[in-house]
Backbone as a ProteinNet text record, in pm:
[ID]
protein_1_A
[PRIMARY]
XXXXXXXXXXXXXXXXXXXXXXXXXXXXXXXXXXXXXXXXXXXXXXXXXXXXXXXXXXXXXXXXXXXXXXXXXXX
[TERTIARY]
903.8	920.1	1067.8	1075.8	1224.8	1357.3	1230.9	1304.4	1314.4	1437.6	1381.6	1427.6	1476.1	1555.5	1436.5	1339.4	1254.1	1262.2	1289.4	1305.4	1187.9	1164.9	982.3	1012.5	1016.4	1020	870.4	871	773.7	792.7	690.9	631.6	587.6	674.9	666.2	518.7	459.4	334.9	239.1	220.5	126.7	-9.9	-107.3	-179.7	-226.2	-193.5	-193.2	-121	0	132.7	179	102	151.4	25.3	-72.9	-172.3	-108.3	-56.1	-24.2	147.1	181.7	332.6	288.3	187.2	150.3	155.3	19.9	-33.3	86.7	180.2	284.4	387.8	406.2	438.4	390.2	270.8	194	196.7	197.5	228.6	386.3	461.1	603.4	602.8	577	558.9	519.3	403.3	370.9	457.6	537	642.1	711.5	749.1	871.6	944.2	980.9	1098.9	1119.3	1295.6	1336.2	1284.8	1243.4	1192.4	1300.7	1352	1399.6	1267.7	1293	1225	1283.8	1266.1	1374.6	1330.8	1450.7	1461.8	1335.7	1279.7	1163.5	1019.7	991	861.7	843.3	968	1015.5	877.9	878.9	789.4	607.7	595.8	435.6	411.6	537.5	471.7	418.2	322.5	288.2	399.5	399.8	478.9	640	749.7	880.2	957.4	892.7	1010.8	1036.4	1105.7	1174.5	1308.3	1388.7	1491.6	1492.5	1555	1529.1	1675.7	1642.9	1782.1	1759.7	1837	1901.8	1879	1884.1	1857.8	1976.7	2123	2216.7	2207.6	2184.1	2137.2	2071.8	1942.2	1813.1	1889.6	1994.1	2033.2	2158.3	2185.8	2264.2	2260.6	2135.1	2097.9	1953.8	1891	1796.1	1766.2	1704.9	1676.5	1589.5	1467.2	1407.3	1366.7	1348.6	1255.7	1132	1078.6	911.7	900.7	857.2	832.6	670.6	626.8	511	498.8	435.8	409.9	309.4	296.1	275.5	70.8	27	-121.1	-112.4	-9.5	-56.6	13.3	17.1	43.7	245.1	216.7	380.3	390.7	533.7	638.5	745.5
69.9	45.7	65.4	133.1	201.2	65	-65.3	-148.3	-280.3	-330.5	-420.6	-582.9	-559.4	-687.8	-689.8	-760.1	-722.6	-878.6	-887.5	-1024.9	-1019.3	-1143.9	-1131	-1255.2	-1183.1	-1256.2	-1313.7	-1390.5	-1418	-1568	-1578.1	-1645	-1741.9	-1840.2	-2063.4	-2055.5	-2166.4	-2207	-2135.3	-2044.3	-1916.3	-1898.8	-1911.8	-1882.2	-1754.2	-1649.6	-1503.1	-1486.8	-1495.5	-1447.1	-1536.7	-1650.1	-1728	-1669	-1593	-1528.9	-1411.5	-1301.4	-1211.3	-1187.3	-1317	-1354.7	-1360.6	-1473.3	-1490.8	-1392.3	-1276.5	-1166.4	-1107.7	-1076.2	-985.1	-1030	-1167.7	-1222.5	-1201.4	-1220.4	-1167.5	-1048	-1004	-821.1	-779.1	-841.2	-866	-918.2	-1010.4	-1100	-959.9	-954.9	-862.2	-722.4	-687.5	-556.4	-618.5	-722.2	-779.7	-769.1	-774.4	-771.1	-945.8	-935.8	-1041.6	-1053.3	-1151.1	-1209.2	-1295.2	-1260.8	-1364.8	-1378.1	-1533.8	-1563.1	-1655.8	-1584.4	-1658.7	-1811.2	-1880.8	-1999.7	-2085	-2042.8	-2088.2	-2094.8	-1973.7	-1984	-2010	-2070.2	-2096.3	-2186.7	-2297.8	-2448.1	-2357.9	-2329.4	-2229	-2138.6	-2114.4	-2021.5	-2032.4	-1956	-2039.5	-2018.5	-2084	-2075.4	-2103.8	-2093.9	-2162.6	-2023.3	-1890	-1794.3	-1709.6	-1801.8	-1705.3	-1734.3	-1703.2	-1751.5	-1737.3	-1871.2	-1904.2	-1874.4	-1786.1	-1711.9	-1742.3	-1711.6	-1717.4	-1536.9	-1481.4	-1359.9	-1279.5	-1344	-1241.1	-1223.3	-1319.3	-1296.7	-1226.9	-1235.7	-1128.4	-1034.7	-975.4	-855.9	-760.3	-887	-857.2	-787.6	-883.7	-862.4	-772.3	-764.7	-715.4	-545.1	-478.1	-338.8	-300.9	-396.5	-399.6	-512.2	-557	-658.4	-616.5	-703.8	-715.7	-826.3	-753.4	-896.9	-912.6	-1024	-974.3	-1073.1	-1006.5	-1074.7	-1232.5	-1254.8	-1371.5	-1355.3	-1264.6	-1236.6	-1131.9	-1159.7	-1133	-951	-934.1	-787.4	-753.7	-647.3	-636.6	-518	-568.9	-448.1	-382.9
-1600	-1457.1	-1422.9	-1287.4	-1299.8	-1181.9	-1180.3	-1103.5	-1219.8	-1244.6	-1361.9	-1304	-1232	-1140.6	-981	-950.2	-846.9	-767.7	-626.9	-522.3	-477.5	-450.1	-383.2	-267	-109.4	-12.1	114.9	133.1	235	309.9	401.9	513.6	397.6	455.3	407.8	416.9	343	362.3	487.9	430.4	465.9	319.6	349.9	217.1	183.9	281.9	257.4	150.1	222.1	178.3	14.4	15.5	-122.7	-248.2	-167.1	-289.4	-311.5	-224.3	-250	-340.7	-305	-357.4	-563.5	-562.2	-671.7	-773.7	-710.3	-757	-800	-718	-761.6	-869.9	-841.3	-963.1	-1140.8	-1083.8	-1222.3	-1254.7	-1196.8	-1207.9	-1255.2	-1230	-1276.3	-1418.8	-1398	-1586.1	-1616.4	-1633	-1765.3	-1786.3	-1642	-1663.7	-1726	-1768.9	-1825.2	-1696.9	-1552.1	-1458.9	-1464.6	-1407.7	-1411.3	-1245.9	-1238.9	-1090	-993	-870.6	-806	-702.9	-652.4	-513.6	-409.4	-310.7	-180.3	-211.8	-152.1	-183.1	-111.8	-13.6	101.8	70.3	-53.9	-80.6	-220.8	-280	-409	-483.7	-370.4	-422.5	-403	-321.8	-367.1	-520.7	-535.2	-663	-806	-873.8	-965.6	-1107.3	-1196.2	-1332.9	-1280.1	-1357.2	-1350.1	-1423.1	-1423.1	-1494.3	-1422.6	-1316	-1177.8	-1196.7	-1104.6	-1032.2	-881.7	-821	-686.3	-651.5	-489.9	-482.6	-267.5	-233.6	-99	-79.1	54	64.1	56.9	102.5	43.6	-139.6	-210.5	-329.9	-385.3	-344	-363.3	-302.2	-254.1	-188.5	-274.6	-293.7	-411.6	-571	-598	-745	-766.3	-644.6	-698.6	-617.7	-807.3	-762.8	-656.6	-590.9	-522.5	-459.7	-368	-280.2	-193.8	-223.2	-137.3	-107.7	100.8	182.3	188.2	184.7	207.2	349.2	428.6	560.5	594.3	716.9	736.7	731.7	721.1	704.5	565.4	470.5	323.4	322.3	402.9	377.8	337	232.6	207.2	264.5	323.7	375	297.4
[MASK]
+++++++++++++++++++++++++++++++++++++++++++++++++++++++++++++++++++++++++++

């Protein structure tokens, strides 16, 4: 995978957006990417092998970010 540092942003207590947050998470683990997640949807996610970041952060460090919207869909 040619992104190895990947931010995963979304919509607070939204249950779209915290399944589709998940999913992608899991999809990360198994690339081996190091995961950040905005500091907001931090407490929804499942497992603890993230890092919780602020968005100039995630802007900073990561090769890519994905928002996923407030009805589950990523931008």
């Amino acid at each position: 995978m040619p992104y190895n540092t990947v931010g995963l942003i979304g919509k607070a207590a939204h249950e779209g957006a915290h399944v589709s947050l998940n999913a992608l998470a899991d999809y990360l683990r198994a690339k081996q990417c190091t995961i950040l997640v905005e500091e907001s949807v931090a407490q929804e996610m499942d497992g603890d092998d993230f890092t919780v970041c602020d968005l100039v952060s995630i802007g900073k460090q990561a090769d890519l970010a994905v928002v996923v919207g407030g009805d589950g869909n990523m931008l």
